[in-house]
C-alpha positions in Angstrom: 0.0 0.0 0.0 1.0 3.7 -0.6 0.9 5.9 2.3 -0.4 9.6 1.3 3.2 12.4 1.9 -0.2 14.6 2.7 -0.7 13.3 6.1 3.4 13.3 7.2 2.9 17.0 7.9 -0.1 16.4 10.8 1.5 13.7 12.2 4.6 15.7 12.8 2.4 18.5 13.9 0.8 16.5 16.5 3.9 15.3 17.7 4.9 19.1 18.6 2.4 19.3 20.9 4.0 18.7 24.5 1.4 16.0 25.4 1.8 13.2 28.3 0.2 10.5 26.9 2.3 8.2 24.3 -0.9 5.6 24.0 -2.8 8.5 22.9 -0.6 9.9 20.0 0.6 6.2 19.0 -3.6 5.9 18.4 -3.8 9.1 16.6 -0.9 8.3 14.7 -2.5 4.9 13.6 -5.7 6.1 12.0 -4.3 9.1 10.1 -1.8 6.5 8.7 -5.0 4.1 8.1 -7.0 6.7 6.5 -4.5 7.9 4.0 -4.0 4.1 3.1 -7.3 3.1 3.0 -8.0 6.3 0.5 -5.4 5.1 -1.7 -6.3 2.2 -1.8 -9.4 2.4 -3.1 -7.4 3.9 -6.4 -7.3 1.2 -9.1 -4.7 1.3 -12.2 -6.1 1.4 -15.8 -4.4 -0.2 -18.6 -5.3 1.2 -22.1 -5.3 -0.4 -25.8 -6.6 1.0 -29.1 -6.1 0.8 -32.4 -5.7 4.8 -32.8 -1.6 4.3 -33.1 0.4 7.2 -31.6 0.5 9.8 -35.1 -1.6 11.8 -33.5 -3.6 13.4 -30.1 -6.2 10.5 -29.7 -4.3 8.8 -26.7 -3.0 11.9 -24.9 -6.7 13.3 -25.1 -7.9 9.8 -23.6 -5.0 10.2 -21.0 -6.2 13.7 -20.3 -9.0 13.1 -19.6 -8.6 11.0 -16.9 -6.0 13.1 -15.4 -8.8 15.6 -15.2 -10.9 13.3 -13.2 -7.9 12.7 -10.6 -4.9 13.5 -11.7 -3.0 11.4 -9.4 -4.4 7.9 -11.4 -1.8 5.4 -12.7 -2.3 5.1 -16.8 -0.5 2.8 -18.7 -0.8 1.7 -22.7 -1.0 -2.3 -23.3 -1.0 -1.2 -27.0 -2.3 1.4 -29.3 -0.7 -0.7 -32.5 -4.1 -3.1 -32.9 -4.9 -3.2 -36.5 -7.6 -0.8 -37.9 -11.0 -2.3 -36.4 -9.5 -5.8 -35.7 -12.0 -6.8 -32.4 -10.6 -10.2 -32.8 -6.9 -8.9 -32.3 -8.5 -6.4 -29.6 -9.8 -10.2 -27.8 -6.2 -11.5 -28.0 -4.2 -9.1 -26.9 -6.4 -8.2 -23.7 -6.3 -11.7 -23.1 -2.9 -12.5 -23.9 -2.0 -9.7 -20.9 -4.6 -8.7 -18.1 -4.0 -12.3 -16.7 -0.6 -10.5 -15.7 -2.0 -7.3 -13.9 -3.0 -7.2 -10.5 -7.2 -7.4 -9.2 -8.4 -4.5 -10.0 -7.0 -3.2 -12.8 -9.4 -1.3 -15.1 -8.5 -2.4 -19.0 -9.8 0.0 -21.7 -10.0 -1.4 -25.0 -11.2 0.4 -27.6 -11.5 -1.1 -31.1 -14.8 0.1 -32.1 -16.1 -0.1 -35.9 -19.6 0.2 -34.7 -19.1 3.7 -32.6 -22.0 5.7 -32.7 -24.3 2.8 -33.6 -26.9 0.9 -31.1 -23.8 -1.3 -29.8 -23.7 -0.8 -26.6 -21.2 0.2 -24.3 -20.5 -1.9 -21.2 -17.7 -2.6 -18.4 -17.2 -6.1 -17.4 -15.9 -7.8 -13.8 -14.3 -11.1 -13.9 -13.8 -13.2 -11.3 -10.4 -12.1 -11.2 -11.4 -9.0 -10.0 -10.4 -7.4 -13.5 -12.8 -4.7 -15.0 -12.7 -4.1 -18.7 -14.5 -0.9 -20.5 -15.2 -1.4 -24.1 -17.6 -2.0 -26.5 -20.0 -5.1 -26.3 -18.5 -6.4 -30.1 -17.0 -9.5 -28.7 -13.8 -8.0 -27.5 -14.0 -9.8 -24.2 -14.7 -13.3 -25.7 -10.9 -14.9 -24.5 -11.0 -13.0 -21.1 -14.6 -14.4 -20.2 -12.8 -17.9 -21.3 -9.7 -17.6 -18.9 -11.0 -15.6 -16.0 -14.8 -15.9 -16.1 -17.4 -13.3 -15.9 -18.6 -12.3 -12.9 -21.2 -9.4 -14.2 -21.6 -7.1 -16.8 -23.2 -3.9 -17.0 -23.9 -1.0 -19.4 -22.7 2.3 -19.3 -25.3 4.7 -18.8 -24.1 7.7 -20.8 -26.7 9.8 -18.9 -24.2 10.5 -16.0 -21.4 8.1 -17.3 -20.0 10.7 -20.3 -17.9 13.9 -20.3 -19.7 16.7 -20.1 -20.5 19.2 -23.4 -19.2 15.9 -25.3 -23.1 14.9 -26.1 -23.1 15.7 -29.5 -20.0 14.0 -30.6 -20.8 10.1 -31.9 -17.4 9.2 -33.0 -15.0 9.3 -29.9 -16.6 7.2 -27.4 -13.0 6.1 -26.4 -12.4 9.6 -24.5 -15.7 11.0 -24.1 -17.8 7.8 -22.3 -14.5 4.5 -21.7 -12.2 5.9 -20.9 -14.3 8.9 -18.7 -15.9 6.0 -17.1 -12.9 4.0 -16.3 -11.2 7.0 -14.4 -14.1 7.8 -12.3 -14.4 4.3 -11.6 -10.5 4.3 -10.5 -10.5 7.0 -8.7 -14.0 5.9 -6.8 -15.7 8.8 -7.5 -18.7 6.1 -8.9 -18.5 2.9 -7.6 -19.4 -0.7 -10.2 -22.9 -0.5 -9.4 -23.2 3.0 -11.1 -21.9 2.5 -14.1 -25.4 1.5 -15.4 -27.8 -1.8 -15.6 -26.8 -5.3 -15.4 -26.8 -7.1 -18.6 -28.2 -10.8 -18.8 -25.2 -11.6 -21.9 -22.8 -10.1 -24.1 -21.3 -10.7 -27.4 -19.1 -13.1 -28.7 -17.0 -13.6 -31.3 -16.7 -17.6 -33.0 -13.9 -19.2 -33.7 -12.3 -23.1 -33.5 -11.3 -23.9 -29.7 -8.2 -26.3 -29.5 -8.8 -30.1 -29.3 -7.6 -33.7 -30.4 -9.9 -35.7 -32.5 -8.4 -38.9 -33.8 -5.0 -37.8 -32.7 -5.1 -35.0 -34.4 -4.5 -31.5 -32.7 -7.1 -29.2 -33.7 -7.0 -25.0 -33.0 -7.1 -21.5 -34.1 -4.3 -19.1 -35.0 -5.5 -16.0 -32.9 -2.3 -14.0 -33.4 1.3 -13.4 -34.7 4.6 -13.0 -33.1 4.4 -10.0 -34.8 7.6 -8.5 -34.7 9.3 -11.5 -35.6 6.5 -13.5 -38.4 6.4 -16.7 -35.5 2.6 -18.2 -35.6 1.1 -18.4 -32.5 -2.0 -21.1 -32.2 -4.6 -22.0 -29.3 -3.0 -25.3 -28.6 -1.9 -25.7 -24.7 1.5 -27.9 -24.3 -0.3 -30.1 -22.7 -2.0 -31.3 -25.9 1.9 -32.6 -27.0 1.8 -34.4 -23.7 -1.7 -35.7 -23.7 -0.2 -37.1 -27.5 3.0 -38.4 -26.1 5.4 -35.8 -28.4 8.5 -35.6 -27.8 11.5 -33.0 -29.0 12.5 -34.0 -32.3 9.7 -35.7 -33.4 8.7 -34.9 -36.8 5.4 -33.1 -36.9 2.9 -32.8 -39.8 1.0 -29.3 -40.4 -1.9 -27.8 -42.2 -3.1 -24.4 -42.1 -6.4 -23.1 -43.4 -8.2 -20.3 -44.3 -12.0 -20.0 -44.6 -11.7 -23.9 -45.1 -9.2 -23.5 -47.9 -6.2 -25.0 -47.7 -2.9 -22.6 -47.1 0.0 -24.3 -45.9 1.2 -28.2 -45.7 4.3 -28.9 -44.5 6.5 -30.9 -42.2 9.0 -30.0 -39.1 10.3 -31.1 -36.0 8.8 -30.4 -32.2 11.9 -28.4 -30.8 13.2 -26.1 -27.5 13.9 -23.2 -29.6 14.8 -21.6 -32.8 18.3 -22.3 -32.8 17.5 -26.4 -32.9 17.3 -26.2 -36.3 19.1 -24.6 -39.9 18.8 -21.4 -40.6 15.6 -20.9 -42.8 14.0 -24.2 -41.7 10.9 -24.3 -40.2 10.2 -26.0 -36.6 7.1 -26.4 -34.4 7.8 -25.1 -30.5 5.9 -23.8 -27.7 6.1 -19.8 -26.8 6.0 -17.9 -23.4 2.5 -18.4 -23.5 2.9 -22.5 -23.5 0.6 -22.4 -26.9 1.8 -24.8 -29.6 3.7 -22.3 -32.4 5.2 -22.2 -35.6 8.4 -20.5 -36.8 11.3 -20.2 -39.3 14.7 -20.0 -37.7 15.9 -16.4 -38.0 13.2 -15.9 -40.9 9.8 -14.9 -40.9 7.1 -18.0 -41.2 4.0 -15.5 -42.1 5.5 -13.2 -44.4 6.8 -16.5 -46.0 3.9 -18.7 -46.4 1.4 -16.2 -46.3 -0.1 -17.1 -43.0 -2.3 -14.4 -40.7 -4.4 -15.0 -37.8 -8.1 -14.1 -36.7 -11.3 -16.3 -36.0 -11.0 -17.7 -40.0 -7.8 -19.4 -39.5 -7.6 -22.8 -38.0 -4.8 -25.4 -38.0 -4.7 -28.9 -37.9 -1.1 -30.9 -36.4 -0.3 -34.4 -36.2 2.7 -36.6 -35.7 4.4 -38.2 -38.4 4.7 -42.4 -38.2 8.7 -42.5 -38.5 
């Protein structure tokens, strides 16, 4: 816990006075010190992704915003580098990191094609103890999958929505999310008031990871983007549930839309470096998912391979 530098300054003030009781002032000492830690406390931190990028003002206004509401709120950026109305990516990427933040952590994720339709806008509680603001496209599909759902509710953009900002339809992300989400950090509204409870929310379909006929079946939800490495929906434990071992030779197929993409063959290895330059190998990332690669080359620029809800791969092990 943080203990507020406000109250230092009447704690040392009390202690000037020339009084004869030590129980006394170690008691008044106590619950200035639990006050200013309970109060900050209550703050939560909020954890922002977009797909605006950084060329311009969109994320410092967001960030301004809720400065304005308290400016003593911790922001950080999960990533502003989604691409251009890609919910699914929005799903991953949330998913891929809120599991790492502490309970309460307020995500805002704003990927929002449909702004300024009838979507509607809603923050979520898992059972965590995470909250995530965003719209209710299916961008919390994989979080409701690895943490659970413990309510949902809609913003009510009657109270819940910068003020003079009531004629503007296309920057929900500042003007209602992100507005929201610092109130809610700094308690100044508390989960109940952000609006009604909702009885569902949307999701977004796509092939969940299993073996049929030994056969390991899954999804490509994203790319090791800054390196071309295919990342799938396949746990580890698959391999182990299928007895792999390292250096067994692995067969792969990769479609898209049911159309056949890629075909190939490679080995189950620890790292890049077990194999040739150039070759391809089969390995499990930092996120224990099942993942394809070319050593020191790029396996999606190469074969053409991208990732969403449409992609689904199919691995088996080769009879040697």
């Amino acid at each position: 816990m943080s203990f507020n530098p406000k109250c230092a300054y009447f704690v040392s003030a009390f202690f000037s006075f020339n009084t004869t009781s030590n129980m006394i002032r170690y008691i008044f000492t106590c619950l200035i010190i639990f006050i200013a830690t309970i109060g900050y406390a209550q703050k939560k931190m909020i954890l922002i992704q977009s797909d605006f990028g950084l060329k311009d003002g969109a994320v410092a206004e967001m960030k301004g915003v809720a400065m304005s509401i308290d400016e003593t709120l911790k922001i950080f950026d999960l990533t502003h580098e989604i691409p251009a109305y890609n919910i699914w990516q929005a799903a991953y990427r949330l998913n891929q990191t809120l599991p790492y933040w502490p309970a309460g952590t307020i995500a805002v994720s704003i990927v929002d094609p449909g702004v300024g339709t009838n979507r509607k806008s809603i923050v979520a509680k898992t059972k965590k103890g995470h909250y995530i603001v965003t719209p209710d496209n299916g961008t919390i599909t994989l979080i409701a999958e690895t943490e659970d759902i413990e309510a949902v509710r809609e913003i009510d953009e009657s109270i819940n929505r910068r003020s003079g900002s009531e004629k503007s339809y296309t920057f929900h992300g500042r003007d209602v999310y992100v507005f929201t989400a610092a109130k809610l950090a700094s308690g100044a509204i508390t989960y109940e008031q952000v609006g009604p409870l909702l009885n569902d929310f949307q999701k977004i379909n796509y092939p969940i990871c299993r073996i049929e006929n030994g056969i390991l079946k899954g999804n490509i939800p994203a790319l090791d983007v800054q390196y071309g490495n295919v990342w799938t929906n396949i746990s580890s434990m698959y391999l182990d549930q299928l007895q792999v071992k390292k250096g067994d030779l692995m067969q792969v197929l990769i479609r898209y839309n049911n159309e056949l993409a890629y075909t190939g063959k490679m080995p189950y290895c620890s790292s890049f470096g077990n194999v040739k330059k150039g070759q391809p190998l089969l390995y499990v990332n930092s996120l224990m998912q099942v993942s394809l690669a070319l050593n020191q080359g790029d396996f999606s620029k190469t074969y053409h391979i991208d990732c969403g809800a449409e992609w689904d791969i199919e691995i088996r092990k080769v009879n040697q």
